[in-house]
N, CA, C and O atoms as CSV, one atom per row, in Angstrom:
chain,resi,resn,atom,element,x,y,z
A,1,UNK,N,N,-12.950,-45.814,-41.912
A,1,UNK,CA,C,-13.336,-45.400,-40.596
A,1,UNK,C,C,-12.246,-44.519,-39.996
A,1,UNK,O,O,-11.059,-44.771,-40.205
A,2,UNK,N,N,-12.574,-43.660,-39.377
A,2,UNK,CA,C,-11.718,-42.434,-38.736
A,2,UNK,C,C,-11.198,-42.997,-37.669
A,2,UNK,O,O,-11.852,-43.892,-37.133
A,3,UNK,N,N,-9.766,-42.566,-37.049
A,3,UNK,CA,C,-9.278,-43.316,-35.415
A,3,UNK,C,C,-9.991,-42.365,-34.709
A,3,UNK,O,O,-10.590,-41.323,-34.974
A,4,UNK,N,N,-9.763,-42.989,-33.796
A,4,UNK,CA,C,-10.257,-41.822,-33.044
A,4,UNK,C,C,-9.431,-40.971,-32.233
A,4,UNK,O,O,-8.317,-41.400,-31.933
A,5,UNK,N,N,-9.896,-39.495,-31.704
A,5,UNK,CA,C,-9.523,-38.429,-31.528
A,5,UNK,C,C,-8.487,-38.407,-30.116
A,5,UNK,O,O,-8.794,-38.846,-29.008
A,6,UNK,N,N,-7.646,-37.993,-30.368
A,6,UNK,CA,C,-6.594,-38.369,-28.520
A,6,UNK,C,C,-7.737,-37.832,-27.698
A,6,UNK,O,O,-8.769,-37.370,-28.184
A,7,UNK,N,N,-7.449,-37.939,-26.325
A,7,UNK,CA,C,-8.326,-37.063,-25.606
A,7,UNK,C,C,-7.662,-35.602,-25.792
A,7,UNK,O,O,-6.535,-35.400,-26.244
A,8,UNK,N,N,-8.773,-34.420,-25.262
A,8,UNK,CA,C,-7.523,-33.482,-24.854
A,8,UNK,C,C,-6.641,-32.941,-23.740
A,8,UNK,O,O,-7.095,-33.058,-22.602
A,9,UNK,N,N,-5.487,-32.385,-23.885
A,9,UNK,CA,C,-5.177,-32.508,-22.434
A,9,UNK,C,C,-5.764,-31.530,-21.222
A,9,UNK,O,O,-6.296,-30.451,-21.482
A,10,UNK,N,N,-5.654,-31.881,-20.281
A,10,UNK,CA,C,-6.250,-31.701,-19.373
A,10,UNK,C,C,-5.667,-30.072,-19.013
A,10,UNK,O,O,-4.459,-29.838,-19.057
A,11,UNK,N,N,-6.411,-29.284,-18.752
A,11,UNK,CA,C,-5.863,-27.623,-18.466
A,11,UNK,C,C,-5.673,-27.458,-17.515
A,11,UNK,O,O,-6.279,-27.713,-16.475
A,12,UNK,N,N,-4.332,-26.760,-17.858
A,12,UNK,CA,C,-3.542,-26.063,-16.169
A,12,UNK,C,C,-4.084,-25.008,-16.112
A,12,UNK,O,O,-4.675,-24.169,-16.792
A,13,UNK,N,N,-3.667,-25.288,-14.899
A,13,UNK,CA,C,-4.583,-23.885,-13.706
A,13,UNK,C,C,-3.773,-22.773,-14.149
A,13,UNK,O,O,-2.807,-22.767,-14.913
A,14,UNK,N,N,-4.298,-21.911,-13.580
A,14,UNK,CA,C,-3.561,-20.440,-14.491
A,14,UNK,C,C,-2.420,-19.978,-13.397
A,14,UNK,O,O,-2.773,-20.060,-12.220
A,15,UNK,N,N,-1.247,-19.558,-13.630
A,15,UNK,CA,C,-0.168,-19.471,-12.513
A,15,UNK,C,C,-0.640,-17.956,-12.184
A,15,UNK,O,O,-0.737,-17.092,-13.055
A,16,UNK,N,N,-0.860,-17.795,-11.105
A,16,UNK,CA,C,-0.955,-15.475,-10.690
A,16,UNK,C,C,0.203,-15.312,-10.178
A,16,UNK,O,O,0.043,-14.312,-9.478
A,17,UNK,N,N,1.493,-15.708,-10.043
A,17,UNK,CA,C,2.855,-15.815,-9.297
A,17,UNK,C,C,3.115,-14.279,-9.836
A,17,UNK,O,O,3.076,-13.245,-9.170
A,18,UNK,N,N,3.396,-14.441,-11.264
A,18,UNK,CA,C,4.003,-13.326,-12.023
A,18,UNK,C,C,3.023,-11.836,-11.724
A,18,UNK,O,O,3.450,-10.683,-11.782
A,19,UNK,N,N,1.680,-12.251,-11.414
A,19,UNK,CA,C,0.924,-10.944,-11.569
A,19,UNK,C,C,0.552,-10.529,-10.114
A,19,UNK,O,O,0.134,-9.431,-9.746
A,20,UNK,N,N,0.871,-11.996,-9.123
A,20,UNK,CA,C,0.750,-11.504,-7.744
A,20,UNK,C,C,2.081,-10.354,-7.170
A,20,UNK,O,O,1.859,-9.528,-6.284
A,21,UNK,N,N,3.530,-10.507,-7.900
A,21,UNK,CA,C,4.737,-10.287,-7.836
A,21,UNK,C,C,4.703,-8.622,-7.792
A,21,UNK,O,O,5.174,-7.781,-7.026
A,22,UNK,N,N,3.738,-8.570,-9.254
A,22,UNK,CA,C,3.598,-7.023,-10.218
A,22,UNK,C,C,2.752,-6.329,-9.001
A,22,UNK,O,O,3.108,-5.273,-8.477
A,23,UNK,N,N,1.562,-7.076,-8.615
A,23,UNK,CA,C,0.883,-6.473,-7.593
A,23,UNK,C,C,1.679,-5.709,-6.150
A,23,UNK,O,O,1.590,-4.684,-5.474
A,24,UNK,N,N,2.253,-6.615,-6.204
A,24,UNK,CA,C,2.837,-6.381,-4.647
A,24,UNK,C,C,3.482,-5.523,-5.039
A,24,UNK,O,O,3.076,-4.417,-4.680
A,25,UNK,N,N,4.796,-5.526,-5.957
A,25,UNK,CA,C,5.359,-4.387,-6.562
A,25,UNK,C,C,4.608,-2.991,-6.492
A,25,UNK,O,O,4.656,-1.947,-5.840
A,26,UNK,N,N,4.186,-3.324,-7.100
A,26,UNK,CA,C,2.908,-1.718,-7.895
A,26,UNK,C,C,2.600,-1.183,-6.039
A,26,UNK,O,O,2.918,-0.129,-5.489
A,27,UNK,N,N,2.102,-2.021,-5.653
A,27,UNK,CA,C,1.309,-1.668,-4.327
A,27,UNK,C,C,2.736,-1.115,-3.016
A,27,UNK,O,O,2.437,-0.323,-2.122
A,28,UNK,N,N,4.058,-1.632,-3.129
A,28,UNK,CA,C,4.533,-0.991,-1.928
A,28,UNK,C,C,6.016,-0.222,-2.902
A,28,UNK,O,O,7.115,0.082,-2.438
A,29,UNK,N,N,5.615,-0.109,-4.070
A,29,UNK,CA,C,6.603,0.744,-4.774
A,29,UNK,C,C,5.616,2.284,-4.732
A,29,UNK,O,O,6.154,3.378,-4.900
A,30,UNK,N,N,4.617,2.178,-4.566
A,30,UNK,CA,C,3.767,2.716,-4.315
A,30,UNK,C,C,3.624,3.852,-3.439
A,30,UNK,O,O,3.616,5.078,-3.544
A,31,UNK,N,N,3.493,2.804,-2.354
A,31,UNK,CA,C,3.046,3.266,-0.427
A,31,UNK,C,C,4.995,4.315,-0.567
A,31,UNK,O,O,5.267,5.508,-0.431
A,32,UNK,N,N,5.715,3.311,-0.825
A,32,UNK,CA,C,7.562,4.382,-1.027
A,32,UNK,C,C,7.372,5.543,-1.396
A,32,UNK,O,O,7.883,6.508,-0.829
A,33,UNK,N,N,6.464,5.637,-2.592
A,33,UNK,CA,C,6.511,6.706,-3.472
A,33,UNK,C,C,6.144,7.988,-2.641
A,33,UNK,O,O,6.821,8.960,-2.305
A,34,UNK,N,N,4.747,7.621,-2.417
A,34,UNK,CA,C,4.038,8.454,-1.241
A,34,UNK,C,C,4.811,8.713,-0.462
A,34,UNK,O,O,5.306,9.840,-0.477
A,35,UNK,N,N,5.207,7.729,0.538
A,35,UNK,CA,C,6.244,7.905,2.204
A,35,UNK,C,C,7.102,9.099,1.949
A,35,UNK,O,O,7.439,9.953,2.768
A,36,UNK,N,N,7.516,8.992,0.198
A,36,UNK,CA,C,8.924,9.888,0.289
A,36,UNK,C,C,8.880,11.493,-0.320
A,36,UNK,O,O,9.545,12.512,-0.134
A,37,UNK,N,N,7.478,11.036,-1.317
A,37,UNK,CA,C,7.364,12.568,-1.915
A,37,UNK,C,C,5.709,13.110,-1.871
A,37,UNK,O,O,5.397,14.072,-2.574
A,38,UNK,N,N,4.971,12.620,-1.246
A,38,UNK,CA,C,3.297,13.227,-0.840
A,38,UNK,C,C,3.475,13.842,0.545
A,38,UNK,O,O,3.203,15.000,0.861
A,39,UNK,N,N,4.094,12.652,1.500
A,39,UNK,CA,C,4.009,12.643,3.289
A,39,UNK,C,C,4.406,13.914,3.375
A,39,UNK,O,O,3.659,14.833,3.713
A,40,UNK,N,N,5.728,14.047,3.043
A,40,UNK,CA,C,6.526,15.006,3.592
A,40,UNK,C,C,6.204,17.179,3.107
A,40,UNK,O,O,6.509,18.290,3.541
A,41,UNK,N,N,5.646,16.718,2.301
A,41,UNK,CA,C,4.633,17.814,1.772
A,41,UNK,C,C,3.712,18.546,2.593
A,41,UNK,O,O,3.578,19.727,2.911
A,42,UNK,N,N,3.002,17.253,2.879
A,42,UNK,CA,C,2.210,17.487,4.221
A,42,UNK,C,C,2.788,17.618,5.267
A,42,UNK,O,O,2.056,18.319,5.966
A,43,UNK,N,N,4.073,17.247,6.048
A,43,UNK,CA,C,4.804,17.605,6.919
A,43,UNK,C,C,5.144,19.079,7.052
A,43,UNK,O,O,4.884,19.785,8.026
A,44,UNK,N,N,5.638,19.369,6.162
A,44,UNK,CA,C,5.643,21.183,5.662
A,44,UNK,C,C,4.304,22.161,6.129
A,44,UNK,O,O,4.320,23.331,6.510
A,45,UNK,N,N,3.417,21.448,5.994
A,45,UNK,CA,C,2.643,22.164,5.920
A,45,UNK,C,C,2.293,21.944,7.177
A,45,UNK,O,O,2.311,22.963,7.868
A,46,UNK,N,N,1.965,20.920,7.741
A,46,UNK,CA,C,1.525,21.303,9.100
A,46,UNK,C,C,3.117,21.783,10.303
A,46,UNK,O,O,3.070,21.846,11.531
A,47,UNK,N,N,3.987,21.967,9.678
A,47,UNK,CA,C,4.756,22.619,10.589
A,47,UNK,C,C,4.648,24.197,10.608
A,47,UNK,O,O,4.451,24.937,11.571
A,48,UNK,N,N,4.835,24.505,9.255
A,48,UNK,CA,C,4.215,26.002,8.457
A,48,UNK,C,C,2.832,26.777,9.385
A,48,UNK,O,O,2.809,27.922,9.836
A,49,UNK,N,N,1.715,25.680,9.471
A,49,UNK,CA,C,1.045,26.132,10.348
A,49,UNK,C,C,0.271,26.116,11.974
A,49,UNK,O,O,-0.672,26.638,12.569
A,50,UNK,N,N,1.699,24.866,12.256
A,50,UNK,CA,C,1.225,24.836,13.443
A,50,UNK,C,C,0.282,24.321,13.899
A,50,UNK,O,O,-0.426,24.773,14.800
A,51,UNK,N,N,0.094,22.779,13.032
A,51,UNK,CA,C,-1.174,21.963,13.684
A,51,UNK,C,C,-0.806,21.091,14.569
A,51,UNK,O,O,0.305,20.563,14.524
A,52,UNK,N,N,-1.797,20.797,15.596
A,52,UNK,CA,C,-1.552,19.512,16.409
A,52,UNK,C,C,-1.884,18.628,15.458
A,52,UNK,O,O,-2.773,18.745,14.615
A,53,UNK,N,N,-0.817,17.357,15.693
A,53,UNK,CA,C,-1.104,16.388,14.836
A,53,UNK,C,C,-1.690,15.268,15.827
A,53,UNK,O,O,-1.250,15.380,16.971
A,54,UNK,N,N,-2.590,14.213,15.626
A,54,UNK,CA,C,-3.178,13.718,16.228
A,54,UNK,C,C,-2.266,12.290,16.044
A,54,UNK,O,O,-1.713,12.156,14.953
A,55,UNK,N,N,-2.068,11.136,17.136
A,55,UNK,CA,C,-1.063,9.867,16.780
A,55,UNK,C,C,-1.419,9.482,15.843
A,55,UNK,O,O,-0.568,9.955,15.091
A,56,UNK,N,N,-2.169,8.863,15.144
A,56,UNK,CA,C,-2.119,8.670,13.892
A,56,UNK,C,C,-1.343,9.503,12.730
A,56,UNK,O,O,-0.426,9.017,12.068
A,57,UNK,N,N,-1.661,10.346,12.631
A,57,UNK,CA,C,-0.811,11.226,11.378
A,57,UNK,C,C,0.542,11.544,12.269
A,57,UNK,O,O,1.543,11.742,11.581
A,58,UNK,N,N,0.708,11.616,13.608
A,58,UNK,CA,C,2.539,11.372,13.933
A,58,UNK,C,C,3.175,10.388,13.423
A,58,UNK,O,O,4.295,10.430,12.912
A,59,UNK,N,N,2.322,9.267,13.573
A,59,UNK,CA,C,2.685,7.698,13.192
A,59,UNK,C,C,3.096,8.305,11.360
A,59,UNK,O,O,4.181,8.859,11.185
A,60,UNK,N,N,2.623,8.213,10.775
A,60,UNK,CA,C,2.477,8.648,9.434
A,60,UNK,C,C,3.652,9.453,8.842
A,60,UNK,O,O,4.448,9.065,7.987
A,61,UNK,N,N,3.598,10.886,9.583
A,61,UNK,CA,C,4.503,11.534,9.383
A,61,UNK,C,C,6.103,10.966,9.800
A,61,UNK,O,O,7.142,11.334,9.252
A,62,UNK,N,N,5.976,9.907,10.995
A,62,UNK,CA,C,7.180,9.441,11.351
A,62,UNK,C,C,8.099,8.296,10.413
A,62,UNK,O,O,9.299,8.192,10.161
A,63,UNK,N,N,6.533,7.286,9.942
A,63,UNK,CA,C,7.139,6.462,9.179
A,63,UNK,C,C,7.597,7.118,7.753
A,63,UNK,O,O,8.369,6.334,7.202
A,64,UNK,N,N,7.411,8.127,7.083
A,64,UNK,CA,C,7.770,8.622,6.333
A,64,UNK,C,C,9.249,9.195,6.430
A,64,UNK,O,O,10.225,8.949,5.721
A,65,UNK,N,N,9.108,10.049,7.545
A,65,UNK,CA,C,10.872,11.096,7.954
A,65,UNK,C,C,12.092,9.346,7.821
A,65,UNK,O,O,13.303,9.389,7.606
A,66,UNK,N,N,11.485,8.392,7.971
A,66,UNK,CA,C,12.215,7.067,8.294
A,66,UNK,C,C,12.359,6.492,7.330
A,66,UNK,O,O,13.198,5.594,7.404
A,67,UNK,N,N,11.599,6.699,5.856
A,67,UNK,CA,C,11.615,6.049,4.579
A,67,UNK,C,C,12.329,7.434,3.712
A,67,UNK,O,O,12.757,7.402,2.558
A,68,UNK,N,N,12.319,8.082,4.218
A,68,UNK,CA,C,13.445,9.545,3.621
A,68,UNK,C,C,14.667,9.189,3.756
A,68,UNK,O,O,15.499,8.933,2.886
A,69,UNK,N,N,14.796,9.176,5.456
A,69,UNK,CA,C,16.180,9.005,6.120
A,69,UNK,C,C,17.089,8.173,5.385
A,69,UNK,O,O,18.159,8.479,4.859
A,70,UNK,N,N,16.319,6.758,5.448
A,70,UNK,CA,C,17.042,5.480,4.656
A,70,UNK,C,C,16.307,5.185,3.793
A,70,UNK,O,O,15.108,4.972,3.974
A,71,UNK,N,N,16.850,5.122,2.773
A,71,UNK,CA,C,15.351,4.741,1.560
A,71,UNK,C,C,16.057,3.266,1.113
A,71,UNK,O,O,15.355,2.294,0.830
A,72,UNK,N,N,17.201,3.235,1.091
A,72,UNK,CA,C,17.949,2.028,0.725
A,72,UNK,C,C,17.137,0.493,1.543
A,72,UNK,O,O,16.528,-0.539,1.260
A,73,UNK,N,N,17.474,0.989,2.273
A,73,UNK,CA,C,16.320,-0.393,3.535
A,73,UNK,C,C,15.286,-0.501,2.900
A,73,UNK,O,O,15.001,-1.452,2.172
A,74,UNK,N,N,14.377,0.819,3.190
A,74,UNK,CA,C,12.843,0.376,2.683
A,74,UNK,C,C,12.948,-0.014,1.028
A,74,UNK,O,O,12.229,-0.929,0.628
A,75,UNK,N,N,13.636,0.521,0.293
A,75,UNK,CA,C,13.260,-0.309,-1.001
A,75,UNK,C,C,14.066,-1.428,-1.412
A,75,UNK,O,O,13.870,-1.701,-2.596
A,76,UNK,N,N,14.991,-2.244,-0.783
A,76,UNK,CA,C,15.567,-3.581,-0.437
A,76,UNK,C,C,14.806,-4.183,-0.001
A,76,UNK,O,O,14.905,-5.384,-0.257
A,77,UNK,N,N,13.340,-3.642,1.103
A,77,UNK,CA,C,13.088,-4.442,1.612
A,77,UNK,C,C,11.534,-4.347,0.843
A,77,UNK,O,O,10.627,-5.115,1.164
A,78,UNK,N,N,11.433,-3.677,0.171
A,78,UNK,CA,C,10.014,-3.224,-1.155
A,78,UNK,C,C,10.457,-4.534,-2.007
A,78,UNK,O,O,9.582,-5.367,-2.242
A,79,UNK,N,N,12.121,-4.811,-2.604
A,79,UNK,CA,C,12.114,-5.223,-3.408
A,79,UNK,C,C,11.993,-6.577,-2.908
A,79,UNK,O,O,11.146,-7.166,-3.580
A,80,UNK,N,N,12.557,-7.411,-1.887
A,80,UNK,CA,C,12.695,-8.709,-1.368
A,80,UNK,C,C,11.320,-9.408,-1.128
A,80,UNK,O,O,11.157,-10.628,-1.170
A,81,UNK,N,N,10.397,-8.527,-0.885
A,81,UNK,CA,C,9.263,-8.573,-0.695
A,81,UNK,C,C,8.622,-8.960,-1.735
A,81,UNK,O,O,8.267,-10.118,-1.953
A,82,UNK,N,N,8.401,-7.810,-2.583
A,82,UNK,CA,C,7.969,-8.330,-3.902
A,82,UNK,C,C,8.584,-9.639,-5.071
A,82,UNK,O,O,7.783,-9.869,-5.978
A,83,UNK,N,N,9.528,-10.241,-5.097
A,83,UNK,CA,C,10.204,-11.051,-5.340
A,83,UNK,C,C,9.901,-12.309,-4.919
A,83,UNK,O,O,9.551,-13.226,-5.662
A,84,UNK,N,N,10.081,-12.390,-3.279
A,84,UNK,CA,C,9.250,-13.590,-2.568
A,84,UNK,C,C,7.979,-13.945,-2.756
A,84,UNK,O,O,7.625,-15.121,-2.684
A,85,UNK,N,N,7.001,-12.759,-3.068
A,85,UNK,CA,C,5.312,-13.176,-3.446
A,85,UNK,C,C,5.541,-13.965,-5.058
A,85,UNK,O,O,4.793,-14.882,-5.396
A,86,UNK,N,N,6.397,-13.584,-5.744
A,86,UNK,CA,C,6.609,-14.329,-6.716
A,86,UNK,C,C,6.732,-16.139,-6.562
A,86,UNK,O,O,6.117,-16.992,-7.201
A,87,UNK,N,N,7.665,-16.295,-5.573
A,87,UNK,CA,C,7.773,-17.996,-5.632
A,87,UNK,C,C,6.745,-18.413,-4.330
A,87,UNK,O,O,6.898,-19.544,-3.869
A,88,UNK,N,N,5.994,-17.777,-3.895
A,88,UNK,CA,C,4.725,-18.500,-3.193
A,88,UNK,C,C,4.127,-19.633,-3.638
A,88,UNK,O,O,4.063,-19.738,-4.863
A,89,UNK,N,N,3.679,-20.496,-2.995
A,89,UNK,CA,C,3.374,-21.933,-3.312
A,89,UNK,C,C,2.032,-22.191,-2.778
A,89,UNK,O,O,1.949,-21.953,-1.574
A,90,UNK,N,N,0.942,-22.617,-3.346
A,90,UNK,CA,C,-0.147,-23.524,-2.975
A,90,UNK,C,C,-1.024,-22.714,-2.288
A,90,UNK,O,O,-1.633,-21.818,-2.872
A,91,UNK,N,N,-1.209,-23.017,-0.641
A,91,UNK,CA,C,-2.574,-22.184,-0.076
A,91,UNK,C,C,-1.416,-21.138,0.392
A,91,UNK,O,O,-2.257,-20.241,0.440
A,92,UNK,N,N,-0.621,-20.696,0.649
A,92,UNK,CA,C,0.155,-19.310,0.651
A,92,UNK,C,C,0.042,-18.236,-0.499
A,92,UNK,O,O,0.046,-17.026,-0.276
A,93,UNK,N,N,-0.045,-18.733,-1.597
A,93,UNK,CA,C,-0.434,-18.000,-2.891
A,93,UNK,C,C,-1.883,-17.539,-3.418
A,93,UNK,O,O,-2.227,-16.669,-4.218
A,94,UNK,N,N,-2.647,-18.548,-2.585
A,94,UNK,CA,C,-3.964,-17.854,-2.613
A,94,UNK,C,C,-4.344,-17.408,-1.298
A,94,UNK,O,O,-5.535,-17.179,-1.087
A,95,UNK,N,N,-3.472,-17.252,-0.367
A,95,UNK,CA,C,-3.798,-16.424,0.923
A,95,UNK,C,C,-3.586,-14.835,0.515
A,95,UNK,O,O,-4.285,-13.837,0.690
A,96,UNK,N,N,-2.102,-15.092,-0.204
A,96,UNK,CA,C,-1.583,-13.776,-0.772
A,96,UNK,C,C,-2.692,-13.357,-1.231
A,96,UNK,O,O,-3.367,-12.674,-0.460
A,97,UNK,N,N,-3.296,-13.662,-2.791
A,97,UNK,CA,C,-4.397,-13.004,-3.776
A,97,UNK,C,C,-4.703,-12.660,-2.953
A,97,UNK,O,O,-4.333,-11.507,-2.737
A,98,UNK,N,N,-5.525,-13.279,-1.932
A,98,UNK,CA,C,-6.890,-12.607,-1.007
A,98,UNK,C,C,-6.497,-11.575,0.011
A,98,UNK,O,O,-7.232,-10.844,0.675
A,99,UNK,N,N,-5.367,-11.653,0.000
A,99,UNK,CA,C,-4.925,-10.632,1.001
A,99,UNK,C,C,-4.397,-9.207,0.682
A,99,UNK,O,O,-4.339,-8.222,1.418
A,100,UNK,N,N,-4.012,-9.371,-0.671
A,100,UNK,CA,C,-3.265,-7.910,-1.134
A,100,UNK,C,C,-4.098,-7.043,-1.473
A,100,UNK,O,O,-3.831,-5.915,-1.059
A,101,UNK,N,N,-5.027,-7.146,-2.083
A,101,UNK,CA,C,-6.558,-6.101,-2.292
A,101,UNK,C,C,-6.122,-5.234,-0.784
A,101,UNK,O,O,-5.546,-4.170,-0.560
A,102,UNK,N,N,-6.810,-6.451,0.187
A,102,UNK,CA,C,-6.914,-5.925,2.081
A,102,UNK,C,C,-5.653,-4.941,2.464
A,102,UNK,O,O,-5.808,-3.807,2.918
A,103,UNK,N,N,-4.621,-5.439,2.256
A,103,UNK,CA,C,-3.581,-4.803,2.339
A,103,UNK,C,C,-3.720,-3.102,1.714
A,103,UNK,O,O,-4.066,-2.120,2.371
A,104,UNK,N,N,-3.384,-3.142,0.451
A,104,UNK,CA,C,-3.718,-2.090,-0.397
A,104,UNK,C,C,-4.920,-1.397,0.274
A,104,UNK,O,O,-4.624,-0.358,0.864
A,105,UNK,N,N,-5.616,-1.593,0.290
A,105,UNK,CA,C,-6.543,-0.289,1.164
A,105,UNK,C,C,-6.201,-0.026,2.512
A,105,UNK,O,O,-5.959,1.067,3.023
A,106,UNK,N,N,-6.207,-1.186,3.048
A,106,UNK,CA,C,-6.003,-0.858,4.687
A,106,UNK,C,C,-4.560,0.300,4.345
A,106,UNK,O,O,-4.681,1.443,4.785
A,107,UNK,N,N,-3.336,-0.040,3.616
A,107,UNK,CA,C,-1.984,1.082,3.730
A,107,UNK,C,C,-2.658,2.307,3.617
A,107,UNK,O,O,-2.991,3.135,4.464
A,108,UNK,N,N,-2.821,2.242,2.135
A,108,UNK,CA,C,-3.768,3.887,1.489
A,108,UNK,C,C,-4.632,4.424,2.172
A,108,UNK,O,O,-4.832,5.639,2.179
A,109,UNK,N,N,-5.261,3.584,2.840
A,109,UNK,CA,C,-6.662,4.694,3.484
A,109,UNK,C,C,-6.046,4.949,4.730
A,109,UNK,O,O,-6.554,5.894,5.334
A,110,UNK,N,N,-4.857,4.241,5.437
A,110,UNK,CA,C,-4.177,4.580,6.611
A,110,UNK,C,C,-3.293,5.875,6.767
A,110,UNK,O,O,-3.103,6.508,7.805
A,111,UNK,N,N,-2.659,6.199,5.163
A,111,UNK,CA,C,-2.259,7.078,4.883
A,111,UNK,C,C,-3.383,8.378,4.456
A,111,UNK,O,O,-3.075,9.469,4.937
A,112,UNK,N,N,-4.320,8.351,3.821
A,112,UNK,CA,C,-4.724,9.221,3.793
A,112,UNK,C,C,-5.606,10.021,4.980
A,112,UNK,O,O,-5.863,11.221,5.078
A,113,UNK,N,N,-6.009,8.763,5.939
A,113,UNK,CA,C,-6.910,9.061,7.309
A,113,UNK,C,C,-5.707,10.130,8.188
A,113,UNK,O,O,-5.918,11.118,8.890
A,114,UNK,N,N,-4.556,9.528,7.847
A,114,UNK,CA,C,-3.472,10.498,8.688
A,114,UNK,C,C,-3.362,11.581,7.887
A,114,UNK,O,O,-3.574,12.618,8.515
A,115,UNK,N,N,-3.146,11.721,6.899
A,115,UNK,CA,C,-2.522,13.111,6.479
A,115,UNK,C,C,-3.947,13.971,6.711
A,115,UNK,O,O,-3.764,14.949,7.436
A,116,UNK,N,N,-4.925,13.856,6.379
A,116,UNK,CA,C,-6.637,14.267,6.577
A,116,UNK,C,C,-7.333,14.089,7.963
A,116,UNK,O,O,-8.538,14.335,8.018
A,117,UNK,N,N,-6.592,13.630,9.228
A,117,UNK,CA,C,-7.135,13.989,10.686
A,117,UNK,C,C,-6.921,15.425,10.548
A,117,UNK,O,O,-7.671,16.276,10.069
A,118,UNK,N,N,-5.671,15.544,11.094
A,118,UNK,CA,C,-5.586,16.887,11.363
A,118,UNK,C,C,-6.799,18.100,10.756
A,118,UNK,O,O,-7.201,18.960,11.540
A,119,UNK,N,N,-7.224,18.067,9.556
A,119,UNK,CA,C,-8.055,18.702,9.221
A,119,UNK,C,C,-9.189,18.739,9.055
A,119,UNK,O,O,-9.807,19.608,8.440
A,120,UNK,N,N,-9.753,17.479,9.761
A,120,UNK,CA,C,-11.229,17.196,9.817
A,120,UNK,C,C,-11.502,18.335,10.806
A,120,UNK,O,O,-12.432,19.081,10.500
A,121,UNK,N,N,-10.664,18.655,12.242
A,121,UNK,CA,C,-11.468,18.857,13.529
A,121,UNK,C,C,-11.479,20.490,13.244
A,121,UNK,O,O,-12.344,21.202,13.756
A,122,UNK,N,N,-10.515,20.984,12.444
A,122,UNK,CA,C,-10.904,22.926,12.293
A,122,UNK,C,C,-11.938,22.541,11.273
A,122,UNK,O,O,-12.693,23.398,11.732
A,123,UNK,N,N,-12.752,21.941,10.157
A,123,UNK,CA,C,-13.597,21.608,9.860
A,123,UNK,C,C,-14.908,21.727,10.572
A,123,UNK,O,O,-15.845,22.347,10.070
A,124,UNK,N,N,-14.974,21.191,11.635
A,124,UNK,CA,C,-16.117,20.610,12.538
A,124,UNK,C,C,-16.661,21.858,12.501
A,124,UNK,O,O,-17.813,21.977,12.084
A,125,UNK,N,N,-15.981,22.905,12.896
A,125,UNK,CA,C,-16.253,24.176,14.165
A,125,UNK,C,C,-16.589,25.514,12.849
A,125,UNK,O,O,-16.824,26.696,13.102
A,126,UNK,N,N,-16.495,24.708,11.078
A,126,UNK,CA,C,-17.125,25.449,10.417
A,126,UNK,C,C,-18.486,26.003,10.076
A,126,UNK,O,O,-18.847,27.084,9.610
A,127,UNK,N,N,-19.329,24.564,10.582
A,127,UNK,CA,C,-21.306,24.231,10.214
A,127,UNK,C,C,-21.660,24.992,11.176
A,127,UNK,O,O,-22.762,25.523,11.041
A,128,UNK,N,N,-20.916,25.280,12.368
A,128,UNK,CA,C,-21.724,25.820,13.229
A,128,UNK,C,C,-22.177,27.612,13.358
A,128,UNK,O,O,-23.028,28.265,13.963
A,129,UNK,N,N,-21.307,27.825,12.621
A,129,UNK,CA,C,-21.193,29.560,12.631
A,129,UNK,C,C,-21.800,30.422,13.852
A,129,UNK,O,O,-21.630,29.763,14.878
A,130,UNK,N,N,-22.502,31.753,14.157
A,130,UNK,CA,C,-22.183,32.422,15.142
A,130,UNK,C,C,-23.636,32.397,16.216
A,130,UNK,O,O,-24.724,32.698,15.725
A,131,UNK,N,N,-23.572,32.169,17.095
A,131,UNK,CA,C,-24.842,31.580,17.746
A,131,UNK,C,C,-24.484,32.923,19.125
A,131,UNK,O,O,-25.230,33.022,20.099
């Protein structure tokens, strides 16, 4: 007669620490990247031609001239950041998951709504042509 079989053990939950960490990383090594070498591109250009910039894309353009200025801060504080989502614990770690997607778009589309006001409104006054 055969013994019988141990049970098996019981499965751990899957840790996302390490891939919530990479996320956050990826996502405000990111938003830096932009702040320091897309923004300011666009800064050029609307000085070049003399657009009103609307608060939003000031906001934009400002937080950028500020992640130029000191980059040491913002990526000390890119890196501390990303590091800490690493040792998150329990319902903080799945607040994170659910929250960094939200994050990640809300930054990006905040950035791109600013650099792209300014040029919606000479846009507008194209459909209409000469009446």
């Amino acid at each position: 007669m055969r013994a019988a079989d141990p049970p098996p053990e019981p499965r751990r939950p899957v840790d996302y620490a390490g891939w919530l960490a990479i996320g956050t990383g990826v996502w405000l090594f990111g938003t830096l990247l932009a702040l320091w070498r897309i923004v300011p591109k666009f800064a050029e250009v609307f000085a070049q031609v003399k657009v009103i910039t609307p608060g939003w894309t000031d906001t934009v353009l400002r937080v950028s001239w500020a992640a130029v200025q000191w980059p040491v801060p913002f990526a000390l504080l890119a890196v501390v950041v990303t590091f800490s989502a690493g040792f998150l614990k329990g319902p903080a770690r799945k607040g994170a998951r659910a929250l960094l997607p939200i994050l990640i778009v809300l930054t990006l589309g905040g950035i791109v709504v600013g650099l792209f006001l300014p040029l919606i409104g000479p846009l507008e006054s194209f459909g209409k042509g000469r009446r």
